[in-house]
N, C-alpha and C positions, 0 to 999 in steps of 0.2 A: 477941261471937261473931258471924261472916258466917254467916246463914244461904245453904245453897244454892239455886239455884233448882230450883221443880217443873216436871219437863219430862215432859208427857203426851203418848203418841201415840197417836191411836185408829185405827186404819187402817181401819175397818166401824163404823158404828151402824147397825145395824137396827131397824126399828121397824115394827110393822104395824099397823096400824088408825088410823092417822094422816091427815089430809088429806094430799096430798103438797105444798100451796103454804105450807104450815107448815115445811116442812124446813128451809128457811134460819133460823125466828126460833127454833125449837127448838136445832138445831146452834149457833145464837149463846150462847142460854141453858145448854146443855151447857157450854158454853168458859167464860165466865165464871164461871158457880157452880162448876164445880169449881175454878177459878181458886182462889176466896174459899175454899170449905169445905175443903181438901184443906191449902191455906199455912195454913189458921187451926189447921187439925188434928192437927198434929204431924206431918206427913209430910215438913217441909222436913227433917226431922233423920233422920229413916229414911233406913237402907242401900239400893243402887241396886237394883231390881226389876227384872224383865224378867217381864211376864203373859201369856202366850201368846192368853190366851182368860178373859176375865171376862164372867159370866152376873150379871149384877144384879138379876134377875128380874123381875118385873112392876110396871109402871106403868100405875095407873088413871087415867085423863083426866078421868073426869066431866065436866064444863064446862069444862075450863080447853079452853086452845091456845096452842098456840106458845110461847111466854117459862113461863109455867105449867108446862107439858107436859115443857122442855126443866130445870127447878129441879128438878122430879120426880127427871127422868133422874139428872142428876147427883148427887143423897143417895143415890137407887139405889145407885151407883157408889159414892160413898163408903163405905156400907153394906156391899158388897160384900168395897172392900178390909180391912176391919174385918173379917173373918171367918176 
């Protein structure tokens, strides 16, 4: 069986309480972890979706930053589409 590919478009991440020289290593860690969590999670097989607007709710930062910050983001996400 081929699976298809997961094709994600995020047009806006907003994030507030963030340093802003973090933006880049988080948006990297966004792209990837969803890369991994999303092909690992049964989505390749899932019918085509079109999301207008997903709310993943809140992420605590505590200590992390950037690559931490942006793994967070992404299970959010996951999380989300689960719902």
């Amino acid at each position: 069986m081929t699976r298809r590919p997961i094709r994600v478009h995020i047009g806006e991440l907003v994030l507030h309480g963030f340093d802003p020289l973090d933006r880049h290593s988080i948006g990297d860690a966004v792209r990837g972890e969803l890369a991994d969590v999303l092909g690992a999670g049964g989505f390749a097989d899932a019918p085509a979706m079109r999301i207008p607007r997903l709310r993943a709710g809140t992420v605590r930062a505590g200590s992390r930053r950037g690559e931490g910050i942006g793994t967070e983001v992404a299970r959010a996400v996951q999380g989300a589409f689960r719902k």
